[in-house]
Each structure stands twice: as C-alpha cells, then as structure tokens.
C-alpha positions in Angstrom: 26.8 113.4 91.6 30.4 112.1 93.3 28.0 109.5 95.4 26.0 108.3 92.4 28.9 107.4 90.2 30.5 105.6 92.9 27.4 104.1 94.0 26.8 102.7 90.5 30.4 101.8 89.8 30.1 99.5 93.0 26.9 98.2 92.1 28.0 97.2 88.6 31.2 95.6 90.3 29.0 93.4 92.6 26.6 92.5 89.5 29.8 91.2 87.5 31.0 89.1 90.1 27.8 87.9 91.3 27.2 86.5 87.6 31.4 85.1 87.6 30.9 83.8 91.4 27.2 81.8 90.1 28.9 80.5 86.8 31.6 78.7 88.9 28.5 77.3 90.8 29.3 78.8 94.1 25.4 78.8 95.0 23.5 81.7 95.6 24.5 83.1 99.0 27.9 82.4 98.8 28.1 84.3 95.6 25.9 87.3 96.6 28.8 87.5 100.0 31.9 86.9 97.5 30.1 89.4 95.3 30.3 92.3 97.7 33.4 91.2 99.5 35.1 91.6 96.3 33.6 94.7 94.5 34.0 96.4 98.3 37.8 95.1 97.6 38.4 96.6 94.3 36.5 99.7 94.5 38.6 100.3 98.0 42.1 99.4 95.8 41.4 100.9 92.9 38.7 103.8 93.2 40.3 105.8 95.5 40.2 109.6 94.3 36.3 108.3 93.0 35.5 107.7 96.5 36.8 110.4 98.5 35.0 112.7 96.5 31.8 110.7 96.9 32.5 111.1 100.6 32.9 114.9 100.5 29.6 114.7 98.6 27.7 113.5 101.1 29.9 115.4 103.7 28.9 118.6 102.4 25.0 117.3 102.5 24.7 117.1 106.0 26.9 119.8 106.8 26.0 122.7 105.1 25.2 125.7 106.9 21.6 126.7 106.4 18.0 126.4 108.9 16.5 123.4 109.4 13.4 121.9 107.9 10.5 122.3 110.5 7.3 121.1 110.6 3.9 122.7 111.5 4.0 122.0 115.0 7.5 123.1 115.2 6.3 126.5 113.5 3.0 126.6 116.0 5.1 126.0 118.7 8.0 128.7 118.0 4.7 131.3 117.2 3.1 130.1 120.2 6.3 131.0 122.2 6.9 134.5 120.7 3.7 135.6 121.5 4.1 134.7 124.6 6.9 136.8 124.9 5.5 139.6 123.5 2.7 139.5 125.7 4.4 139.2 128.8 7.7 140.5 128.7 8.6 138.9 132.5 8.3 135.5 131.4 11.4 134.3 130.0 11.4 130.4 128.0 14.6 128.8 128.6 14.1 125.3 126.9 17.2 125.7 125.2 19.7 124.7 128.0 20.7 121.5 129.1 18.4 120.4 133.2 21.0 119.6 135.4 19.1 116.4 137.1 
C-alpha cells in the first residue's frame, strides 16, 4: 500500500506542476520535463520516511521466500524427469550445475 501512496503522491505532484509550468507558458515538453524534475525533487526532500517504506514494499515483493510460479511445461517437464528417475534409478539429471565450457 507503501508503493501506491507514494506512487500517487508523486503523480499528483507532477500533475500540479505540469498545470503551474503550462500557465507560465513554458510549452508542453518543457513543462511535462520541469514537471517531473521537480515533483522527483520534492518528493526526494520532503517524502522521505513515505518513500523508504514504499521501497521496503516492493523489496519484500520480490524477495519473499516462497516457490515459484511455473508453468505447464515447467510441471511436464519436472514430472517427465521424476519418472525418469523412478524408472531407472542409474540415470542421474544433473541440469542444475553450472557446464564448465
């Protein structure tokens, strides 16, 4: 929730100045880059704690420690593999280490 308030407090920031940067006629694309310079300014002064928590956010979303997502062939794959295995208990799959070329 962290990322979203952030995310939204930066966009509103770079929709004020946008309008302020237009009304003092600056044109369009000098507004839209004075726009985010700015709001990337103040939300880096004076949003600090709001920030770092929006970091750990997204931190903790790529981190956490659970299994992957895998897809069907992934799954076919890994089944294909164990029955293999179980068939056969002298083969041995070792796809897992790095080839030394």
């Amino acid at each position: 929730m962290a990322f979203w308030k952030f995310t939204a407090l930066r966009l509103g920031l770079v929709a004020v100045f946008f309008v302020i940067c237009m009304v003092l006629q600056l044109g369009l694309l000098l507004s839209a880059l004075a726009a985010a310079v700015l709001a990337w300014c103040v939300t880096y002064l004076f949003a600090r704690d709001m920030r770092d928590e929006a970091a750990r956010t997204v931190q903790r979303r790529f981190t956490e420690e659970r299994a992957p997502k895998r897809n069907r062939g992934e799954l076919d794959d890994s089944a294909a593999e164990d029955t293999l295995v179980a068939e056969n208990p002298d083969v041995q799959i070792d796809n897992d280490r790095r080839r030394d070329a």
